[in-house]
C-alpha positions in Angstrom: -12.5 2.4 25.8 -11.9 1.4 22.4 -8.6 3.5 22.0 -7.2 1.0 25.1 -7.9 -2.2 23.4 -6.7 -1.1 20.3 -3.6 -0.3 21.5 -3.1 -3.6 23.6 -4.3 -5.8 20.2 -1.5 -4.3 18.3 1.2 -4.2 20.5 0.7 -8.0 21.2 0.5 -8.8 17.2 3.6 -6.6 17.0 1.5 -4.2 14.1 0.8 -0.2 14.3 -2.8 0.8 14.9 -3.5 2.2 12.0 -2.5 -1.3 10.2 -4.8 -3.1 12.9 -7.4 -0.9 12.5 -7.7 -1.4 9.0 -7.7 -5.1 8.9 -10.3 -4.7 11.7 -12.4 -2.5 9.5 -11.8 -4.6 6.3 -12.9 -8.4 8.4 -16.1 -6.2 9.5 -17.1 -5.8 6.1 -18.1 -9.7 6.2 -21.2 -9.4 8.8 -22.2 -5.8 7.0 -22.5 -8.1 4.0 -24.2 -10.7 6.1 -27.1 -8.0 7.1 -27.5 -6.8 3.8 -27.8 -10.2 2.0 -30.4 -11.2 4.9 -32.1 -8.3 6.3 -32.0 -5.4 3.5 -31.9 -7.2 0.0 -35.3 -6.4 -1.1 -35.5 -3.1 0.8 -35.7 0.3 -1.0 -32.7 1.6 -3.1 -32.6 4.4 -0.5 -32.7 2.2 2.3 -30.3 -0.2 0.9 -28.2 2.8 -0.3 -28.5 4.7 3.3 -27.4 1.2 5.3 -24.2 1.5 2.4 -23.4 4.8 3.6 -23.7 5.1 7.2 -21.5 2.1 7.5 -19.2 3.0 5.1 -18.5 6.3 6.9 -18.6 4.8 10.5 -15.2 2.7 9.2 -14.0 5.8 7.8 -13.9 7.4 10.8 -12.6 4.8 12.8 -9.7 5.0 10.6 -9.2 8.3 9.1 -10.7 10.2 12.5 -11.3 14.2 11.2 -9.4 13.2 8.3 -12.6 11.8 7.0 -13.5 15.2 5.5 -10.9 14.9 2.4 -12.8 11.8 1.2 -16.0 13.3 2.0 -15.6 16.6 0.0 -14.3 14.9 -2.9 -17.4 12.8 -2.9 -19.3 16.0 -3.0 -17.3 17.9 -5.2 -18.2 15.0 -8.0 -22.0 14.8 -6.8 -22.2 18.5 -7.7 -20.4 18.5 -10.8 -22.5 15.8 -12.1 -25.5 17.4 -10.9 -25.0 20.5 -11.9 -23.2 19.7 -15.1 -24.7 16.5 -15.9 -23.6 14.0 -18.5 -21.5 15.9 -21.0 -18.0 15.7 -21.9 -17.7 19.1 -19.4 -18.1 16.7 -16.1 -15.9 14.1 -17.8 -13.0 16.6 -18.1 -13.8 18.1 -14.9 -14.2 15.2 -12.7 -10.9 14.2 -14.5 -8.7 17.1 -13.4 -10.9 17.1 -10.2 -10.5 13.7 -8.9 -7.4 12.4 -10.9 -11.7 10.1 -15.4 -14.5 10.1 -26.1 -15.8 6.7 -24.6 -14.8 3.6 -25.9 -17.2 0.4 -25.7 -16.0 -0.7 -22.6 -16.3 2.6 -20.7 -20.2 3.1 -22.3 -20.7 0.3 -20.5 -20.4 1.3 -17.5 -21.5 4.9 -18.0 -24.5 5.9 -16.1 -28.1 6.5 -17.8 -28.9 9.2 -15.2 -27.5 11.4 -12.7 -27.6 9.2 -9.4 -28.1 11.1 -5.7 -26.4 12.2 -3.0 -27.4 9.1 -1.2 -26.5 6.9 -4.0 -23.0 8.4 -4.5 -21.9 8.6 -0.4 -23.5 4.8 -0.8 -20.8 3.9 -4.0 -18.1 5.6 -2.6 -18.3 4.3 0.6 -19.4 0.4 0.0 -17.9 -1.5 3.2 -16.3 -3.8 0.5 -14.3 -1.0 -1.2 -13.3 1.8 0.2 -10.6 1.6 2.1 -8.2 -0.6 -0.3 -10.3 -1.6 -3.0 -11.6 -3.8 -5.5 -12.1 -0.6 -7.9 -15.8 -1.2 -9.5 -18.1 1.3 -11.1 -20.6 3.0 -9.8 -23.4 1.4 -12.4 -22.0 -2.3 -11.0 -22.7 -0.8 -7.5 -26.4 0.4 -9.2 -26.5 -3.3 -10.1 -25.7 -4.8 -6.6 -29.0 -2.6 -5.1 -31.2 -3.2 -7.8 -30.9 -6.9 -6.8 -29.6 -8.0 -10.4 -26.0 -9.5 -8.7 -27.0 -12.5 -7.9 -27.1 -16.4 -9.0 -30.9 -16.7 -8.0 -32.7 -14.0 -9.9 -35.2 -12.2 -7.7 -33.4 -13.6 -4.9 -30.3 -12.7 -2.5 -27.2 -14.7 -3.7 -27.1 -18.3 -1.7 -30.5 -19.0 -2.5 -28.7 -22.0 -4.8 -31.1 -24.7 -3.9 -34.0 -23.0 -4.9 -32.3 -21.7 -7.8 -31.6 -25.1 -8.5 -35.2 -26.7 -7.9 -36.6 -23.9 -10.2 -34.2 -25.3 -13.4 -34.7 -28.5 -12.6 -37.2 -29.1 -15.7 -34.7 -27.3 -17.8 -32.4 -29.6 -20.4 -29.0 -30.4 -18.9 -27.6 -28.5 -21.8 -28.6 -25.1 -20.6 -29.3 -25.2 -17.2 -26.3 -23.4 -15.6 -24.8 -25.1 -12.5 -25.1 -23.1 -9.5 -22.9 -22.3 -6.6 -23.2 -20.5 -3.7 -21.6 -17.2 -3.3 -20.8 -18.5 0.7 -18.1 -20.6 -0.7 -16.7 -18.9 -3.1 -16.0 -15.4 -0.6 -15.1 -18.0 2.3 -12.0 -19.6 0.0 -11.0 -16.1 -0.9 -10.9 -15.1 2.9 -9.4 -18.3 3.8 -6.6 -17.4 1.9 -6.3 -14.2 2.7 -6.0 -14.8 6.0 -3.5 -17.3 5.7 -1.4 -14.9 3.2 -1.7 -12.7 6.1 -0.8 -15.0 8.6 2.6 -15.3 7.0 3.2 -11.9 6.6 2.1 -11.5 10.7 5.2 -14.4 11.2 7.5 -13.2 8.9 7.1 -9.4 8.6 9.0 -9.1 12.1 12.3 -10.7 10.6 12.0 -8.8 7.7 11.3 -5.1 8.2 11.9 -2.5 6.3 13.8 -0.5 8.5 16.4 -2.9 8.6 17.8 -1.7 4.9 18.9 1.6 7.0 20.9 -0.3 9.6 24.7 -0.5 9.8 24.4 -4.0 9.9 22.6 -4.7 6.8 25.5 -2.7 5.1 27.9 -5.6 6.9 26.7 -8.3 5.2 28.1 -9.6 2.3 26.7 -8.1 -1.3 24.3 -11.6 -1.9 23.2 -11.3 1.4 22.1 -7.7 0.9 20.7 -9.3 -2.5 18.7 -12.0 -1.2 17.4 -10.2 1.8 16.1 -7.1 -0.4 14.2 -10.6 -2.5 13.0 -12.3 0.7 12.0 -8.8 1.9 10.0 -8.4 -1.0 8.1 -11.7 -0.8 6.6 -11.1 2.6 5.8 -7.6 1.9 3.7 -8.2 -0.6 1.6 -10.6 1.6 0.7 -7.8 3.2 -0.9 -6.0 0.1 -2.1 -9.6 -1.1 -4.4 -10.4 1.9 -6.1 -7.2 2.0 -7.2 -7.5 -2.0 -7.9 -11.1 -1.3 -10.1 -10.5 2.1 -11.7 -7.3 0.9 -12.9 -9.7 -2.9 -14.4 -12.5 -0.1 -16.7 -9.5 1.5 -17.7 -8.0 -2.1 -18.8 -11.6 -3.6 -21.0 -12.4 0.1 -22.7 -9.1 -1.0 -22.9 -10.0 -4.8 -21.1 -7.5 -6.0 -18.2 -10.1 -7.1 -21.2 -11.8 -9.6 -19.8 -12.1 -12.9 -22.7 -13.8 -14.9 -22.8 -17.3 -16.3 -19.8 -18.9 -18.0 -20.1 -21.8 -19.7 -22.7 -22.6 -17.6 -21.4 -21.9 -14.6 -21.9 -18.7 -11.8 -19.1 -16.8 -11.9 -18.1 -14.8 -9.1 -14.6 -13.0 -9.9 -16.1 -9.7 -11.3 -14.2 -7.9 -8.1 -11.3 -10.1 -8.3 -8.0 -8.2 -7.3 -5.3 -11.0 -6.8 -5.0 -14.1 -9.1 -2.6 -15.4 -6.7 -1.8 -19.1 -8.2 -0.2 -16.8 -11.2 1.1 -14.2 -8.7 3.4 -17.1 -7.2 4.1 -19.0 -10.2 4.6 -16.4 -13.3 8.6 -16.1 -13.6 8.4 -12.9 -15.7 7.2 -9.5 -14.6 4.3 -9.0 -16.5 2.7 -12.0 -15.3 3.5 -11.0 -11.6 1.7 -7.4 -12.8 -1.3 -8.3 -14.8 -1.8 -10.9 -11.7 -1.8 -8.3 -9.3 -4.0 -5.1 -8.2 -6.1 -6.1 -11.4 -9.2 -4.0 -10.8 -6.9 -1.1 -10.5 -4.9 -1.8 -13.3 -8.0 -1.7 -15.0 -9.4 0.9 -14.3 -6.1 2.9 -15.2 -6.4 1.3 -18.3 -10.0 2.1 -18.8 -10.1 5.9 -17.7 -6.0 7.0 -18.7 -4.0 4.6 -21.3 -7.4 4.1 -23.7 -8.0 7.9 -23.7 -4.0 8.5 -24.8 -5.1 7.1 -28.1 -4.8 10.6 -29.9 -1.1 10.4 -29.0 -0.4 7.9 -31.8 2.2 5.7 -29.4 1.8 2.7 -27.0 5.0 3.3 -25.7 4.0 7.8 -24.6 0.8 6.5 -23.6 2.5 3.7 -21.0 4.8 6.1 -19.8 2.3 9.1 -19.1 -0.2 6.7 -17.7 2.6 5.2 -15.0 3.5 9.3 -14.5 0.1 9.1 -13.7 0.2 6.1 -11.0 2.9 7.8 -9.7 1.4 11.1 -8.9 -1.7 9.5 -8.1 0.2 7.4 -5.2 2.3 11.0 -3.6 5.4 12.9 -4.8 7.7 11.3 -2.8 11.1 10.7 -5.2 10.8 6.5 -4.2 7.2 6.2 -6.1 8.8 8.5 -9.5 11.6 6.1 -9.2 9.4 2.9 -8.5 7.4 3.7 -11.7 9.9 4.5 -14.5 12.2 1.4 -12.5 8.9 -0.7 -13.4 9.0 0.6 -17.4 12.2 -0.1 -17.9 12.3 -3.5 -17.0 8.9 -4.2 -19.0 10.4 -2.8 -21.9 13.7 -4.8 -21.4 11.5 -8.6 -21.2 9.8 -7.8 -23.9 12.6 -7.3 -26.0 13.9 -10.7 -24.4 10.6 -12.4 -24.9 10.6 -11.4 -28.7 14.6 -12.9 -28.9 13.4 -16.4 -27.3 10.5 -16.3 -29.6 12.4 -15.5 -32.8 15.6 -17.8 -31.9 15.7 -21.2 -32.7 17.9 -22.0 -30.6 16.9 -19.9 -27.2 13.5 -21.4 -28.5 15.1 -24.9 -28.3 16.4 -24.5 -24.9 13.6 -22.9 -23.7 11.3 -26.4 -24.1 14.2 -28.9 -23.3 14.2 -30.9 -20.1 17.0 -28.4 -18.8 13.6 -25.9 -18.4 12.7 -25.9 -15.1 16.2 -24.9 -13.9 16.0 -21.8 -16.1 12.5 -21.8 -14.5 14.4 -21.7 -10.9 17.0 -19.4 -12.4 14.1 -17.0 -13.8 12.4 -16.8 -10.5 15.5 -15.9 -8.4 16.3 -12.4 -11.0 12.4 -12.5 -11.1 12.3 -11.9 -7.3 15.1 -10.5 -7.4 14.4 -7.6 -9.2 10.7 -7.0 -8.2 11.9 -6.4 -4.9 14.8 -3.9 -6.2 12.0 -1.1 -7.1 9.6 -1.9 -4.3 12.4 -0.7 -2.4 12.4 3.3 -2.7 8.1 2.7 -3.3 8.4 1.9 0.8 10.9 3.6 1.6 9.9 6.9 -0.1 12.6 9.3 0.4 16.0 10.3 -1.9 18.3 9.9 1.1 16.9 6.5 2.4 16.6 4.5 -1.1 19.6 6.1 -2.2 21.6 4.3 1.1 20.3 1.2 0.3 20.8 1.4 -3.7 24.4 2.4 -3.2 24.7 -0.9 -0.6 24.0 -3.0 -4.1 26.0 -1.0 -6.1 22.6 -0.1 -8.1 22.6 -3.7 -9.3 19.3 -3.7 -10.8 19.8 -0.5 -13.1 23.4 -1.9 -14.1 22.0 -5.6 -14.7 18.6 -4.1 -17.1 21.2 -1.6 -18.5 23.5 -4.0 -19.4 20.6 -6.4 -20.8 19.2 -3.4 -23.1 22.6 -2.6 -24.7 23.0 -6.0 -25.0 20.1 -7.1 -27.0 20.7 -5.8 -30.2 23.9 -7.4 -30.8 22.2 -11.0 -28.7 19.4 -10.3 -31.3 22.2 -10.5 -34.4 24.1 -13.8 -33.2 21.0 -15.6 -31.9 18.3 -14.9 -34.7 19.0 -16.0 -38.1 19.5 -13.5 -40.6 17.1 -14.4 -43.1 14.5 -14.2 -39.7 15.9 -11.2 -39.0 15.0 -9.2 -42.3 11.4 -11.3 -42.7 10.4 -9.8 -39.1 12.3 -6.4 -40.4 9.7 -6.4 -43.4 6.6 -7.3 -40.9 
């Protein structure tokens, strides 16, 4: 019955299944979060953690079908390790190798006090408001969420503002916290999520992939190729944008997105993925990065670049840890190439970052009224060339990234090439000597 109606939904929004099926299993989180804020909040951890669980795995098999079983022995496989190995540096390494994780302050944070269950791992791993494309969060947050401590209302599920609020009342101004409802907070993130995904549902269609294959695409003039493969890359993204952004809305209705009080105020951005203002604004890659997938970034922060310390250099450590993304994502050639494209044109703005900063005139220009058409000019290469290695990261193969590469003429390694070679010598007439041997010394 259900195959049917699937199958009619997503011919009529013009999506595959599979993508319909996920968003359908993502916008489902939303009442799960609904029954466990009302009905199971002060219930049992085991309840709580059973209700997690059996959802969790219902979606998986709606999506994955048999396929469910790679998740689910991976989810044992760690259970036993950490049962039978418990908390020593042996699981660490193990579950490291196993599952692709010394501690620093951060990570002892969120390391766990005890072994947890069965039941409290299959509850984790499969949390309606995670699983399928994220936020990443740890499994003592999760711990948090069922204990009852995520929430702006202690004792209380989240939303209970007004009685919150009645119970500070006799509190001074000066530290009673304002409070806000988690409601609004995961209905604005699912508002606009929906409408990111609205435009990638209208646009998508004129914009597929496939079209970089056709012999029609290789017709078109060399800036049409250019500003298709930039256009291309906008709307693609949507579709990455509005899952993260839908999936946070379902994890701060549950009160796992609580963050604490800041500056007296609720916070609820502790599952943030997407800080999309900065996503559409920032005209330098690094911005558009640290703006997006940020839980994930994170967490490859937290569990692979900090524990590269022993290799003495920031720049080994970035490169194994985006080997690491890379292998972690599939071994097609497009994500190897997506990757080490991705490092080299980090490494190429900062070196072009450091130039503004250190020459007074590129520092000049750079806060004259002539700014926001450099601004313009920024975002066009800054689109531009985010596109340029998104391309063989959907396309995955040698011989289809290669085709469309070659239609450019490989415009984005020539143009970062060129820019590297260059700065040295830009570096010499743009920075003053005297500068130049002062930053030397430093």
């Amino acid at each position: 019955m259900a195959a049917p109606l699937l199958a009619n939904l997503s011919e009529s929004l013009g999506s595959p299944e599979p993508a319909v099926r996920l968003m359908l299993s993502i916008l489902i989180g939303y009442p799960c979060a609904l029954v466990y804020r009302k009905y199971l909040f002060y219930q049992t951890a085991t309840v709580i953690n059973l209700f997690h669980a059996i959802s969790g795995l219902a979606l998986a098999a709606f999506n994955f079908g048999p396929q469910i079983y790679h998740s689910a022995v991976c989810v044992l496989v760690q259970f036993l390790m950490m049962r039978l190995m418990g908390r020593t540096i042996t699981t660490v390494l193990s579950s490291f190798t196993f599952q692709m994780s010394q501690l620093s302050a951060e990570q002892k944070k969120a390391a766990l006090p005890s072994v947890p269950s069965l039941l409290e791992v299959c509850g984790f791993s499969y949390f309606y408001g995670g699983f399928l494309v994220g936020p990443q969060f740890t499994l003592r947050s999760y711990q948090k969420l069922v204990a009852g401590e995520l929430t702006d209302s202690p004792g209380k599920p989240p939303n209970r503002s007004l009685q919150f609020a009645i119970s500070t009342a006799n509190l001074p101004s000066s530290s009673r916290p304002s409070f806000s409802s988690s409601v609004t907070p995961a209905m604005k993130r699912f508002a606009l999520g929906f409408l990111c995904l609205t435009i990638y549902t209208i646009f998508s269609p004129y914009y597929p992939d496939s079209y970089f294959l056709t012999d029609e695409y290789e017709a078109q003039p060399f800036w049409y190729r250019c500003v298709f493969v930039l256009i291309w890359a906008k709307v693609i993204l949507y579709k990455y944008v509005s899952c993260w952004v839908i999936a946070e809305g379902v994890c701060i209705l549950s009160g796992l997105g609580y963050n604490g009080v800041v500056d007296g105020e609720h916070r609820w951005d502790a599952c943030a993925n997407m800080k999309v203002w900065v996503f559409e604004t920032a005209p330098l890659f690094g911005g558009t990065i640290s703006s997006f997938n940020i839980n994930t970034n994170a967490w490859v922060a937290r569990h692979v670049f900090k524990r590269l310390k022993f290799l003495g250099n920031k720049t080994l450590s970035h490169v194994t840890t985006l080997l690491f993304l890379t292998v972690w994502h599939g071994l097609h050639s497009g994500y190897i190439l997506c990757f080490s494209m991705e490092f080299f044109i980090i490494t190429v703005e900062r070196q072009a970052l450091a130039l503004v900063k250190d020459s007074p005139l590129l520092t000049k220009l750079a806060n004259s009224p002539l700014y926001p058409l450099i601004y313009l000019v920024q975002q066009f290469f800054h689109w531009l060339f985010m596109g340029y290695p998104l391309v063989p990261f959907c396309l995955f193969t040698f011989d289809k990234w290669l085709k469309v590469y070659s239609s450019i003429y490989f415009c984005g390694h020539v143009f970062f090439l060129v820019a590297y070679l260059a700065m040295p010598h830009l570096r010499k007439a743009l920075v003053p000597k005297k500068e130049r041997s002062e930053i030397k010394q430093d």
